[in-house]
N, CA, C and O atoms as a Maestro MAE file, in Angstrom:
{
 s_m_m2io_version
 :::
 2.0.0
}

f_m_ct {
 s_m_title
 :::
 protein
 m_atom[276] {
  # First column is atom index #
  i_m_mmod_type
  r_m_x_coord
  r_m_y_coord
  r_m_z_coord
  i_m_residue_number
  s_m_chain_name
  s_m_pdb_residue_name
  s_m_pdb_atom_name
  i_m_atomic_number
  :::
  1 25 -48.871 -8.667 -105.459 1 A "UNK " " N  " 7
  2 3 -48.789 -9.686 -106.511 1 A "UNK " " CA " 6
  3 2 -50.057 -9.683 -107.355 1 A "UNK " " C  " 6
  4 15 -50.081 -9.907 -108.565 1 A "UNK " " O  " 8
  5 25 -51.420 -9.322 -106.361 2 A "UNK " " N  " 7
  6 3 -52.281 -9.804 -107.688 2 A "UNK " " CA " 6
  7 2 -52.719 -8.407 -108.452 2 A "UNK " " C  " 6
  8 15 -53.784 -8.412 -109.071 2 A "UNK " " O  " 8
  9 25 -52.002 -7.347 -108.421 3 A "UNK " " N  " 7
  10 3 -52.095 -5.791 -109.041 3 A "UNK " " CA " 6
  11 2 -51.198 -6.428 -109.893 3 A "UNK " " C  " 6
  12 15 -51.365 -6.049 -111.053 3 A "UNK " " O  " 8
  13 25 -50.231 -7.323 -109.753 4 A "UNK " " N  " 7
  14 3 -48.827 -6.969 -111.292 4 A "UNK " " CA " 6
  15 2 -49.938 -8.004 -112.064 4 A "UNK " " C  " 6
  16 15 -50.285 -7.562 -113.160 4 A "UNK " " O  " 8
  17 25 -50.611 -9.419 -111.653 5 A "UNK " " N  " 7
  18 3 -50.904 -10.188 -112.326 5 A "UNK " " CA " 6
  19 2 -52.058 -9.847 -112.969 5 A "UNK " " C  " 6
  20 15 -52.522 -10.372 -113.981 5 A "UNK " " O  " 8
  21 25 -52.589 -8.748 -112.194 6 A "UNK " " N  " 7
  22 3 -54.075 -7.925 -113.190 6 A "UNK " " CA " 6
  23 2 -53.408 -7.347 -114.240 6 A "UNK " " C  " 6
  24 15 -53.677 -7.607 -115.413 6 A "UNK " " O  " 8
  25 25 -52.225 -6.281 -113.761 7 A "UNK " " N  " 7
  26 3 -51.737 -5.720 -115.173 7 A "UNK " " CA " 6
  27 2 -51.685 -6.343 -116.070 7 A "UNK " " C  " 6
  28 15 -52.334 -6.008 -117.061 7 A "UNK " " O  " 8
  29 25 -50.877 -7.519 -116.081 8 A "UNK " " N  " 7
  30 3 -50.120 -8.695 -117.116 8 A "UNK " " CA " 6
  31 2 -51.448 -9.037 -117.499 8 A "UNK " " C  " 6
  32 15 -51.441 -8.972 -118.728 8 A "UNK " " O  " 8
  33 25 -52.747 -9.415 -117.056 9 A "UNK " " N  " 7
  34 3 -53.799 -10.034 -117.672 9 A "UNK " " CA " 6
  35 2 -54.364 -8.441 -118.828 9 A "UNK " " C  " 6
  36 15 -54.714 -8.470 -120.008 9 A "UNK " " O  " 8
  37 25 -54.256 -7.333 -117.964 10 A "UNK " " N  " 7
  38 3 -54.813 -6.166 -119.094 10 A "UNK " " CA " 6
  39 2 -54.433 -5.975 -120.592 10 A "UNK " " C  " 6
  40 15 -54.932 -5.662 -121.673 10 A "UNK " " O  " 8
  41 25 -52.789 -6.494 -119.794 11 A "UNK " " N  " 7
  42 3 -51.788 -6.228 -121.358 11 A "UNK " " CA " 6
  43 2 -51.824 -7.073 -122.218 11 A "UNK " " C  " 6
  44 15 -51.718 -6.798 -123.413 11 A "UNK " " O  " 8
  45 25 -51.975 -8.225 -121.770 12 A "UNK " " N  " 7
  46 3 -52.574 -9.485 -122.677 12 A "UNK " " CA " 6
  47 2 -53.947 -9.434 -123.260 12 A "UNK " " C  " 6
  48 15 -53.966 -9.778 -124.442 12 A "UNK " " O  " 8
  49 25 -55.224 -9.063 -122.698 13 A "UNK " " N  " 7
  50 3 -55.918 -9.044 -123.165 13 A "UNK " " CA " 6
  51 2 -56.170 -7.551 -124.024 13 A "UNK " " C  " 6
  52 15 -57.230 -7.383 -124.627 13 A "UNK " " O  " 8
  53 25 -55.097 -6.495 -124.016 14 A "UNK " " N  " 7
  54 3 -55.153 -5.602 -124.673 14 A "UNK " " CA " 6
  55 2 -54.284 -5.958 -125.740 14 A "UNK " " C  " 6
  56 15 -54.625 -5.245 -126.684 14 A "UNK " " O  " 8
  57 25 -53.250 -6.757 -126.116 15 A "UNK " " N  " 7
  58 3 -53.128 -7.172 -126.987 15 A "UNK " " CA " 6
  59 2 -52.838 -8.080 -128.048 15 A "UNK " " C  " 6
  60 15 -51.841 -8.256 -128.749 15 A "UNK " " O  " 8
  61 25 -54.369 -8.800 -127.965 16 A "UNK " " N  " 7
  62 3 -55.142 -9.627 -128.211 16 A "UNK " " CA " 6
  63 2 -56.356 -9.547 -128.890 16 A "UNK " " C  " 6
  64 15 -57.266 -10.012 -128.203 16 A "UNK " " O  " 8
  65 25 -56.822 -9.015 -130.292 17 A "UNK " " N  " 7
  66 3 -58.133 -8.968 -130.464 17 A "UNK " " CA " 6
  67 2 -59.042 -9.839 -130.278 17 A "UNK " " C  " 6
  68 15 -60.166 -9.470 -129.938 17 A "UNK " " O  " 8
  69 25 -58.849 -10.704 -130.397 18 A "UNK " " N  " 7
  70 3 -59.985 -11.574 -130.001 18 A "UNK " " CA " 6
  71 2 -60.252 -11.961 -128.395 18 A "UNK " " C  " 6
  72 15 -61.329 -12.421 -128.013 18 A "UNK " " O  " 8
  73 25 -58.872 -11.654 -127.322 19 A "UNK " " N  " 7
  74 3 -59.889 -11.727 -126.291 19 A "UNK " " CA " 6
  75 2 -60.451 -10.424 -126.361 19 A "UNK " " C  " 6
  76 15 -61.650 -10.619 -126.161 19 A "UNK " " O  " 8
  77 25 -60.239 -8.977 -126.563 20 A "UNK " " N  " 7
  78 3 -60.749 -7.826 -126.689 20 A "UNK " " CA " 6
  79 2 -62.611 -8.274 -126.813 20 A "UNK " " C  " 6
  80 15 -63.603 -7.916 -126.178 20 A "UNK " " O  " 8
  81 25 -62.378 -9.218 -127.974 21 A "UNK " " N  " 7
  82 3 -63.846 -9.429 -128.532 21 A "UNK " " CA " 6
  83 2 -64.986 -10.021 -127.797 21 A "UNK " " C  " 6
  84 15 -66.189 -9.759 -127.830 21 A "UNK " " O  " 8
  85 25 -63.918 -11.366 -126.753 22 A "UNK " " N  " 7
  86 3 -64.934 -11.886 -126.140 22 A "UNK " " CA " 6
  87 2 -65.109 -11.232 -124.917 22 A "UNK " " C  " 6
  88 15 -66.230 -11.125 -124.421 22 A "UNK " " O  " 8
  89 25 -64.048 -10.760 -124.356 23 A "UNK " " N  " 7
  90 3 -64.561 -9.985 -123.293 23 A "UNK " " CA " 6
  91 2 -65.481 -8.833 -123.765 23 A "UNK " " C  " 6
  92 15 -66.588 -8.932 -123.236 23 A "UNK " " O  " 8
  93 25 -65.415 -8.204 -124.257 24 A "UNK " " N  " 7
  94 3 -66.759 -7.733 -124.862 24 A "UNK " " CA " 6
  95 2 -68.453 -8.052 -124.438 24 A "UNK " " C  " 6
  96 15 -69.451 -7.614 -123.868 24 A "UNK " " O  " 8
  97 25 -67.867 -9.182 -125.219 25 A "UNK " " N  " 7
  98 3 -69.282 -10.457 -125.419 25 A "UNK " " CA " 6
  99 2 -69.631 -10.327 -124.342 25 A "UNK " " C  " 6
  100 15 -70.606 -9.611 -124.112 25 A "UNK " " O  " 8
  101 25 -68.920 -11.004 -123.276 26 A "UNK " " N  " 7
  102 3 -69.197 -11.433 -122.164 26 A "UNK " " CA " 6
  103 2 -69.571 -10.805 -121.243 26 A "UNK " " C  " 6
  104 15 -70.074 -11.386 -120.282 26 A "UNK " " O  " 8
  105 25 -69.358 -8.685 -121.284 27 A "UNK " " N  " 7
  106 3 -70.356 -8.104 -120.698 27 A "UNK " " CA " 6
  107 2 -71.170 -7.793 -120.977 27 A "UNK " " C  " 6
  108 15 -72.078 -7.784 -120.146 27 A "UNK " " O  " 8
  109 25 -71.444 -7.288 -122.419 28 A "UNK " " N  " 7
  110 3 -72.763 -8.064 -122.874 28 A "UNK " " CA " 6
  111 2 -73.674 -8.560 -122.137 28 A "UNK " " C  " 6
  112 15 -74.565 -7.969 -121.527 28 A "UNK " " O  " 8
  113 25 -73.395 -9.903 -122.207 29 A "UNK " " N  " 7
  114 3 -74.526 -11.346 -121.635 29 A "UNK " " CA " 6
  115 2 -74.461 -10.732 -120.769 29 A "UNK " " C  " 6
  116 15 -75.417 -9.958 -120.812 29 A "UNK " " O  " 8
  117 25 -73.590 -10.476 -119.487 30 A "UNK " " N  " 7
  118 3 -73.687 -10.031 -118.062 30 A "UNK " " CA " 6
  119 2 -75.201 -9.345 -118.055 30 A "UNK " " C  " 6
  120 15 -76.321 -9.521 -117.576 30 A "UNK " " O  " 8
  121 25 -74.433 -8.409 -118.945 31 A "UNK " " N  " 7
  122 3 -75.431 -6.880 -118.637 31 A "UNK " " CA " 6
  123 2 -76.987 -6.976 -119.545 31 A "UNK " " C  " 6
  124 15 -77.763 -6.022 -119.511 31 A "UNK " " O  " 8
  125 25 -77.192 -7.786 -120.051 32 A "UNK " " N  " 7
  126 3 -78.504 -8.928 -120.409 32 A "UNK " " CA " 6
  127 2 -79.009 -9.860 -119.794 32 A "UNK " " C  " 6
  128 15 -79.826 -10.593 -120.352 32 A "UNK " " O  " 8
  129 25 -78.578 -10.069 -118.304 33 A "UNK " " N  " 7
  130 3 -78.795 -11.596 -117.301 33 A "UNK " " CA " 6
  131 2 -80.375 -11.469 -117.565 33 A "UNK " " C  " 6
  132 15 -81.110 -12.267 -118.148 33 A "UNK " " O  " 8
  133 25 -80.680 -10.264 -116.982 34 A "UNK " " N  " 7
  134 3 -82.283 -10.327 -116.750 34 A "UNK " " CA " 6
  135 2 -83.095 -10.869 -118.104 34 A "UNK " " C  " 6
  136 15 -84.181 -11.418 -117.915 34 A "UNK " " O  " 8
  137 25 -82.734 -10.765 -119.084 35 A "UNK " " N  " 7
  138 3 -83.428 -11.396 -120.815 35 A "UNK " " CA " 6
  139 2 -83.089 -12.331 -120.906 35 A "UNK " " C  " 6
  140 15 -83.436 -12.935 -121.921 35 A "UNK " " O  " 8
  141 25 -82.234 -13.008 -119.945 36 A "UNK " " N  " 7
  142 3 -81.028 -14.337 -120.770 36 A "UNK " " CA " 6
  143 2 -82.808 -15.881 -120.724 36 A "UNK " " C  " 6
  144 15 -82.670 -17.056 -121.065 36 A "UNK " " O  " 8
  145 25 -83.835 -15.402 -120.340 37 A "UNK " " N  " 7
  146 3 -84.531 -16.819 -120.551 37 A "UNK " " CA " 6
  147 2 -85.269 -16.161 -121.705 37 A "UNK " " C  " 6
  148 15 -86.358 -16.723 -121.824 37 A "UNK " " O  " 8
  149 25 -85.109 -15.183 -122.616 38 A "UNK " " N  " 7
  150 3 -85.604 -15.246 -123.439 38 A "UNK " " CA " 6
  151 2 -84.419 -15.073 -124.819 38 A "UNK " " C  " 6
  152 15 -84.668 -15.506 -125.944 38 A "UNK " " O  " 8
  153 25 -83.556 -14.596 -124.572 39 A "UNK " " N  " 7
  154 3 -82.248 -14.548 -125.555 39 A "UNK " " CA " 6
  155 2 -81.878 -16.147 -125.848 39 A "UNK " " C  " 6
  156 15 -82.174 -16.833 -126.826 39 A "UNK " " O  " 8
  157 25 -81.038 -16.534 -124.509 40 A "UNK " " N  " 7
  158 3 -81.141 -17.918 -124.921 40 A "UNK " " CA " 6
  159 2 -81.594 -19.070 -125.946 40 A "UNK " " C  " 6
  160 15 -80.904 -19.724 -126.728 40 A "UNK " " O  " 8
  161 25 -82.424 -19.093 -125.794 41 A "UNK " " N  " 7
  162 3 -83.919 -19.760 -126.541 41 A "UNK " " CA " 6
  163 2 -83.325 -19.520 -128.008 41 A "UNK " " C  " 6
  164 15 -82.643 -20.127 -128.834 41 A "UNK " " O  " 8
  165 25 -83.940 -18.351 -127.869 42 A "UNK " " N  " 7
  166 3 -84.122 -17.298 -129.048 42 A "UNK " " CA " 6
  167 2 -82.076 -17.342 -130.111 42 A "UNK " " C  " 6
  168 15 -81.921 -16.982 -131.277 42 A "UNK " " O  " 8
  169 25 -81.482 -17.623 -129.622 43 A "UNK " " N  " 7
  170 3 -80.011 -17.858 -129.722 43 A "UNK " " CA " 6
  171 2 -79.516 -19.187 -130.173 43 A "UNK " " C  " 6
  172 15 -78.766 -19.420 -131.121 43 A "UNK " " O  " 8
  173 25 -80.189 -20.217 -129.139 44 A "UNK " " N  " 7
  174 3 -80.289 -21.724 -129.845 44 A "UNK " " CA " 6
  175 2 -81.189 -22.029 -131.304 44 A "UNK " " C  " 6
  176 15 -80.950 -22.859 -132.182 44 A "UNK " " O  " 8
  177 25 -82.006 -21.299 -131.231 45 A "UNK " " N  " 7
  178 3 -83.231 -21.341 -132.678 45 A "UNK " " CA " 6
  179 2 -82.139 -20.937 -133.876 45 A "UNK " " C  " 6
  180 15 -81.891 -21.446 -134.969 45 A "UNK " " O  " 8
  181 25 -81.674 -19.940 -133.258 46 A "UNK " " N  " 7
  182 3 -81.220 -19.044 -134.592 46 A "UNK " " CA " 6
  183 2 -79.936 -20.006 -134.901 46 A "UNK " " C  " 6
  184 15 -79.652 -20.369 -136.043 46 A "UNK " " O  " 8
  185 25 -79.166 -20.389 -133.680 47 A "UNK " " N  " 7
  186 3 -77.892 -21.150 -134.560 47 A "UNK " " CA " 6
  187 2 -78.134 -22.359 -135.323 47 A "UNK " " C  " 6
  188 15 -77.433 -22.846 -136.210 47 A "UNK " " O  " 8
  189 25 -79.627 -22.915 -134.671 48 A "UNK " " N  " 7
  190 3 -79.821 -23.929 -135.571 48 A "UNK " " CA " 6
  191 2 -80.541 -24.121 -137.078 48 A "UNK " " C  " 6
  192 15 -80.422 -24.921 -138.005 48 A "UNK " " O  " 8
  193 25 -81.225 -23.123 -136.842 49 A "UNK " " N  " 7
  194 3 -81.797 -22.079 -138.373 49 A "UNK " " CA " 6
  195 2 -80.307 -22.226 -139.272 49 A "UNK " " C  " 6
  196 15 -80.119 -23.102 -140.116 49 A "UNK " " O  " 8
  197 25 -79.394 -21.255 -138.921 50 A "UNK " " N  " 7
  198 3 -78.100 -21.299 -139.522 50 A "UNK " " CA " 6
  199 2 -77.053 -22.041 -139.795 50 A "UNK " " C  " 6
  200 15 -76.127 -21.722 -140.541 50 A "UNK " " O  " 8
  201 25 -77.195 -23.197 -139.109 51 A "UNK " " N  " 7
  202 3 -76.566 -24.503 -139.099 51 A "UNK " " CA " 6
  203 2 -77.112 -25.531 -140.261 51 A "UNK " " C  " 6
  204 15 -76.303 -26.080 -141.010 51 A "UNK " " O  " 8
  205 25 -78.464 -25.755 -140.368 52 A "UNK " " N  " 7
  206 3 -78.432 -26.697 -140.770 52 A "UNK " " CA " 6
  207 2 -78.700 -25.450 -142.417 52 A "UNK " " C  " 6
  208 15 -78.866 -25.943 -143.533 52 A "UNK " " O  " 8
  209 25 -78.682 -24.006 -142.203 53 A "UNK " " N  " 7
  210 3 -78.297 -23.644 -143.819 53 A "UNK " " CA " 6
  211 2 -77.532 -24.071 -144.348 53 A "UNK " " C  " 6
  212 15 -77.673 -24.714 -145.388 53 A "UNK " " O  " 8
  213 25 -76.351 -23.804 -143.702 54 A "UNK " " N  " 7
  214 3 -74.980 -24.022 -143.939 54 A "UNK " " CA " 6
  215 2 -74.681 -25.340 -144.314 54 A "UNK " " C  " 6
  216 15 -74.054 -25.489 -145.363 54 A "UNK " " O  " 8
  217 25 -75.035 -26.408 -143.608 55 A "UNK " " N  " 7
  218 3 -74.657 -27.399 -144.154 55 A "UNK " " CA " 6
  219 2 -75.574 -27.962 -145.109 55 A "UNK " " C  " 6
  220 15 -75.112 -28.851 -145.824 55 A "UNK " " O  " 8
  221 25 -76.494 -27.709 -145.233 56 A "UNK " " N  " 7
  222 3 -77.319 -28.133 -146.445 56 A "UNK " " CA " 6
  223 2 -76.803 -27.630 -148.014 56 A "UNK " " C  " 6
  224 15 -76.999 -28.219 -149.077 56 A "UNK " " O  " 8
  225 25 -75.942 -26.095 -147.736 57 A "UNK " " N  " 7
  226 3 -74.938 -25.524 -148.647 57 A "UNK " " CA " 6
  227 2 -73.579 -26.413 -148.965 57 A "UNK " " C  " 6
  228 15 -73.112 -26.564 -150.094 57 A "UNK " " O  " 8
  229 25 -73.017 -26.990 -147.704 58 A "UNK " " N  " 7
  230 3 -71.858 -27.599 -148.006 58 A "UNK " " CA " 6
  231 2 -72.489 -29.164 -148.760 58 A "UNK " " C  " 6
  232 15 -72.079 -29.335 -149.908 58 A "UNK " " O  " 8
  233 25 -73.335 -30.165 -148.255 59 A "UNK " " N  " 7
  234 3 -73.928 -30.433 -148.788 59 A "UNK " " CA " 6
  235 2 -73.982 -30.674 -150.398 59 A "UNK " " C  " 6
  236 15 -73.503 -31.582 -151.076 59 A "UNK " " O  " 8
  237 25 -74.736 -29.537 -150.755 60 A "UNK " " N  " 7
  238 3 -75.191 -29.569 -152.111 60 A "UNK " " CA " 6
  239 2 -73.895 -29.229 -152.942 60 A "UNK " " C  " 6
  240 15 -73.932 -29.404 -154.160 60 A "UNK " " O  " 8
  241 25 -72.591 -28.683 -152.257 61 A "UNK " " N  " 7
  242 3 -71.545 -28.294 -152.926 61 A "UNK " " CA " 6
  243 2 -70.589 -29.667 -152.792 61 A "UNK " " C  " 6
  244 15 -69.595 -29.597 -153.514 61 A "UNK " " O  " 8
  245 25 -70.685 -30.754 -152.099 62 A "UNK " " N  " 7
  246 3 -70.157 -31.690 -152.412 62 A "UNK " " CA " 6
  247 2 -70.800 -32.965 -153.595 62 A "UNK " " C  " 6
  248 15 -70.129 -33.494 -154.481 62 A "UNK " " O  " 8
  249 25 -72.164 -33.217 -153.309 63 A "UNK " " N  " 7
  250 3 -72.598 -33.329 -154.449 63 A "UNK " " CA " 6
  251 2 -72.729 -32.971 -155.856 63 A "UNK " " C  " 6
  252 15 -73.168 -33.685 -156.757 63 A "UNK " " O  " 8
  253 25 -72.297 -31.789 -155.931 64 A "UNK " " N  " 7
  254 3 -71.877 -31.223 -157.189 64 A "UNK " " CA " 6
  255 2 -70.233 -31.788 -157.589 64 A "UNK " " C  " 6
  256 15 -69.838 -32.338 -158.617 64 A "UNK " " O  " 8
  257 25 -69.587 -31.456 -156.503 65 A "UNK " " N  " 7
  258 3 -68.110 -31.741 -156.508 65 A "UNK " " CA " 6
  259 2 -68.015 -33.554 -157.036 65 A "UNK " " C  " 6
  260 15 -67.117 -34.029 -157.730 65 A "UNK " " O  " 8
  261 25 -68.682 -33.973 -156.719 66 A "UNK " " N  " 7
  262 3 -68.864 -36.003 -156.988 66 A "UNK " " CA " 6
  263 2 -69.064 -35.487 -158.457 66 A "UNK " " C  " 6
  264 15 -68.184 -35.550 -159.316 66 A "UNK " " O  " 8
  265 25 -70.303 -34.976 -158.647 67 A "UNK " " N  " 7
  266 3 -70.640 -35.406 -160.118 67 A "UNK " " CA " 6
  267 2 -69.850 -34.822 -161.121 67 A "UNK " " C  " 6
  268 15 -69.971 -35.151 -162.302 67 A "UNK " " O  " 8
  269 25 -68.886 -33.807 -160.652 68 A "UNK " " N  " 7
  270 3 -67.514 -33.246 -161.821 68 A "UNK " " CA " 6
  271 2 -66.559 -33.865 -162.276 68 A "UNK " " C  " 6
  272 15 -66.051 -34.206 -163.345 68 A "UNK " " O  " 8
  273 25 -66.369 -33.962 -160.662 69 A "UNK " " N  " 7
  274 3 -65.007 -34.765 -160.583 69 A "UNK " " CA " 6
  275 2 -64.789 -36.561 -160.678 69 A "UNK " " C  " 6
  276 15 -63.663 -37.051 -160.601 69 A "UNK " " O  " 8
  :::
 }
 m_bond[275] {
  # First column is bond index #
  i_m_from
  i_m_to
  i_m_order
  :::
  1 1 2 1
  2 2 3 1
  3 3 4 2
  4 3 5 1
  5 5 6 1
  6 6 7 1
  7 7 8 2
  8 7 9 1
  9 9 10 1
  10 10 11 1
  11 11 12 2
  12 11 13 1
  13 13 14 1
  14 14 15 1
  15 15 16 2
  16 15 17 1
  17 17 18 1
  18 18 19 1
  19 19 20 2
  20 19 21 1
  21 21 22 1
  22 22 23 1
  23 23 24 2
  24 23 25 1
  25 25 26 1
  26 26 27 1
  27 27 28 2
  28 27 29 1
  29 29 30 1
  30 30 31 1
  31 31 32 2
  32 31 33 1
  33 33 34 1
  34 34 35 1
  35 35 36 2
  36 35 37 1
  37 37 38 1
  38 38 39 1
  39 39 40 2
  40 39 41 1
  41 41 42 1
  42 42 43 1
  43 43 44 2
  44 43 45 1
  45 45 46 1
  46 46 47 1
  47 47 48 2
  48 47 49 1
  49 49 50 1
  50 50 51 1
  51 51 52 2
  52 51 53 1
  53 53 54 1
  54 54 55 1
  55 55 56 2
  56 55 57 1
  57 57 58 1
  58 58 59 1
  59 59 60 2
  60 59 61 1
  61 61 62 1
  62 62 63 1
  63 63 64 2
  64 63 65 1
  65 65 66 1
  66 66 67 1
  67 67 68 2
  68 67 69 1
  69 69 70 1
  70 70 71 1
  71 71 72 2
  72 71 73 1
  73 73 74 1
  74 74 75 1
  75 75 76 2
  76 75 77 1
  77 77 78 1
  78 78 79 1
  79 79 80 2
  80 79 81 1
  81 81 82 1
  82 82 83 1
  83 83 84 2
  84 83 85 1
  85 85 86 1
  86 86 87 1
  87 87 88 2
  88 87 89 1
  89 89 90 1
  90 90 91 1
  91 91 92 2
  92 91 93 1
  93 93 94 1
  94 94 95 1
  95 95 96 2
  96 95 97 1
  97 97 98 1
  98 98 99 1
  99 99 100 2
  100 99 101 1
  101 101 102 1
  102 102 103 1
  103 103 104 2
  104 103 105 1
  105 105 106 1
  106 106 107 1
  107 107 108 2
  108 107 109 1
  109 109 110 1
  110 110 111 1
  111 111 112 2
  112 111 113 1
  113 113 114 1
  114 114 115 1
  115 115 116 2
  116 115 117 1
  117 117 118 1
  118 118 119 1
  119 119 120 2
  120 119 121 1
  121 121 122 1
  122 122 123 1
  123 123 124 2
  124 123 125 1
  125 125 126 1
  126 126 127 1
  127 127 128 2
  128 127 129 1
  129 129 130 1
  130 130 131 1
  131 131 132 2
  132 131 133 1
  133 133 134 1
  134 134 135 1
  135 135 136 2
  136 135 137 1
  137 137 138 1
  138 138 139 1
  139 139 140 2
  140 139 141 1
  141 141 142 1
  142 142 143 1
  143 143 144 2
  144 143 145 1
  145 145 146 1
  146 146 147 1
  147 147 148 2
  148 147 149 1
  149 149 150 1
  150 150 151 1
  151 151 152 2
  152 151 153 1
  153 153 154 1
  154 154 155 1
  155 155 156 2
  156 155 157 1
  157 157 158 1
  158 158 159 1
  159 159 160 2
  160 159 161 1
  161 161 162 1
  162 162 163 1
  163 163 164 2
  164 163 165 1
  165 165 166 1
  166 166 167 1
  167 167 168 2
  168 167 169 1
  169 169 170 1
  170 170 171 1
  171 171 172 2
  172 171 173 1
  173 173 174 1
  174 174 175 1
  175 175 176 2
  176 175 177 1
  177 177 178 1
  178 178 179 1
  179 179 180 2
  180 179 181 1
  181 181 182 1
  182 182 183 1
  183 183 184 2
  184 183 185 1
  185 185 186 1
  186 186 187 1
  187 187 188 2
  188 187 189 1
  189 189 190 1
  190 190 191 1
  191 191 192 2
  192 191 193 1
  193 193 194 1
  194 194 195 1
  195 195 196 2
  196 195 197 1
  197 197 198 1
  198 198 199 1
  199 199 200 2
  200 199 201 1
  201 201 202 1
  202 202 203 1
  203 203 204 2
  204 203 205 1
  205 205 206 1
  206 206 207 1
  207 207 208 2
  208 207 209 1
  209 209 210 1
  210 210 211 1
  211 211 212 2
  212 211 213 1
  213 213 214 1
  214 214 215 1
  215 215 216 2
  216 215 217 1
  217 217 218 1
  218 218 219 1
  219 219 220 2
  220 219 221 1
  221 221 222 1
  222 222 223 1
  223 223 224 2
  224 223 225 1
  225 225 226 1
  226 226 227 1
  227 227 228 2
  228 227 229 1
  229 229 230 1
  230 230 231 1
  231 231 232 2
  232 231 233 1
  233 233 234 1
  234 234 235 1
  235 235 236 2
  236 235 237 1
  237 237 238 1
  238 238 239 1
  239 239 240 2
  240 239 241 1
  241 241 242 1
  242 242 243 1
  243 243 244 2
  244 243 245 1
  245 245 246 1
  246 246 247 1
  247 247 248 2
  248 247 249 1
  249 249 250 1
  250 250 251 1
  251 251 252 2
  252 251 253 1
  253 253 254 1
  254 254 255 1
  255 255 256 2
  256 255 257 1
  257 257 258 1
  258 258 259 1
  259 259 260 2
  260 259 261 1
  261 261 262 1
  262 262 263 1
  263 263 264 2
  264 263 265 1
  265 265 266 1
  266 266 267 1
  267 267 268 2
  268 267 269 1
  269 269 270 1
  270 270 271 1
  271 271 272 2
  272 271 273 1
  273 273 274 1
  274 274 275 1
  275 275 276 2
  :::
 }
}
Protein backbone atom coordinates (compact mmCIF):
# COMPACT_ATOMS: atom_id res chain seq x y z
CA UNK A 1 0.00 0.00 0.00
CA UNK A 2 2.48 2.61 0.79
CA UNK A 3 4.59 1.88 -2.81
CA UNK A 4 1.00 2.57 -4.76
CA UNK A 5 0.51 5.71 -2.38
CA UNK A 6 4.23 6.93 -3.12
CA UNK A 7 3.47 6.43 -6.79
CA UNK A 8 0.12 8.42 -6.66
CA UNK A 9 2.09 11.15 -4.59
CA UNK A 10 5.04 11.10 -7.64
CA UNK A 11 2.32 11.45 -10.24
CA UNK A 12 0.75 14.22 -8.55
CA UNK A 13 3.56 15.99 -7.77
CA UNK A 14 4.84 15.34 -11.32
CA UNK A 15 1.98 16.84 -12.53
CA UNK A 16 1.87 19.77 -10.81
CA UNK A 17 4.28 22.65 -11.41
CA UNK A 18 4.20 24.27 -8.61
CA UNK A 19 4.56 21.42 -6.26
CA UNK A 20 7.56 20.49 -8.77
CA UNK A 21 8.73 24.05 -7.55
CA UNK A 22 8.42 23.75 -3.98
CA UNK A 23 9.70 20.57 -3.65
CA UNK A 24 12.56 21.87 -5.23
CA UNK A 25 12.78 24.65 -2.71
CA UNK A 26 12.59 22.50 -0.08
CA UNK A 27 15.73 20.51 -0.93
CA UNK A 28 17.32 23.31 -1.31
CA UNK A 29 16.87 24.57 2.39
CA UNK A 30 17.53 20.86 3.36
CA UNK A 31 20.73 20.80 1.61
CA UNK A 32 21.62 24.48 3.16
CA UNK A 33 20.66 23.34 6.98
CA UNK A 34 24.23 24.03 7.91
CA UNK A 35 23.89 28.17 6.59
CA UNK A 36 20.23 28.24 7.60
CA UNK A 37 21.47 30.77 10.85
CA UNK A 38 22.86 32.85 8.45
CA UNK A 39 20.36 32.61 5.30
CA UNK A 40 17.54 33.01 7.49
CA UNK A 41 18.34 36.35 8.87
CA UNK A 42 19.64 37.35 5.76
CA UNK A 43 16.00 36.17 4.02
CA UNK A 44 13.84 38.02 6.65
CA UNK A 45 15.96 41.44 5.86
CA UNK A 46 15.52 41.01 2.31
CA UNK A 47 11.65 40.30 2.37
CA UNK A 48 11.31 43.16 4.41
CA UNK A 49 13.58 45.49 2.25
CA UNK A 50 11.01 44.30 -0.50
CA UNK A 51 7.92 44.60 1.28
CA UNK A 52 7.79 47.70 2.49
CA UNK A 53 9.11 48.70 -1.50
CA UNK A 54 6.28 47.39 -2.69
CA UNK A 55 3.94 48.83 -0.69
CA UNK A 56 5.24 52.17 -0.51
CA UNK A 57 4.66 51.65 -4.60
CA UNK A 58 1.08 50.57 -4.08
CA UNK A 59 0.85 53.35 -1.81
CA UNK A 60 1.89 56.15 -3.92
CA UNK A 61 -0.29 54.52 -6.78
CA UNK A 62 -3.37 54.90 -4.76
CA UNK A 63 -2.76 58.32 -3.91
CA UNK A 64 -2.43 59.21 -7.31
CA UNK A 65 -5.58 57.12 -8.09
CA UNK A 66 -7.67 59.64 -5.22
CA UNK A 67 -6.37 62.66 -6.82
CA UNK A 68 -7.73 61.58 -10.61
CA UNK A 69 -10.43 60.08 -9.86
Amino acid sequence: MSNQLNTALETLLASNPLFVQVRALLRQLEEEREHWPVLLPLLAMLFVVVYRRERARVQALLRLDRRGG
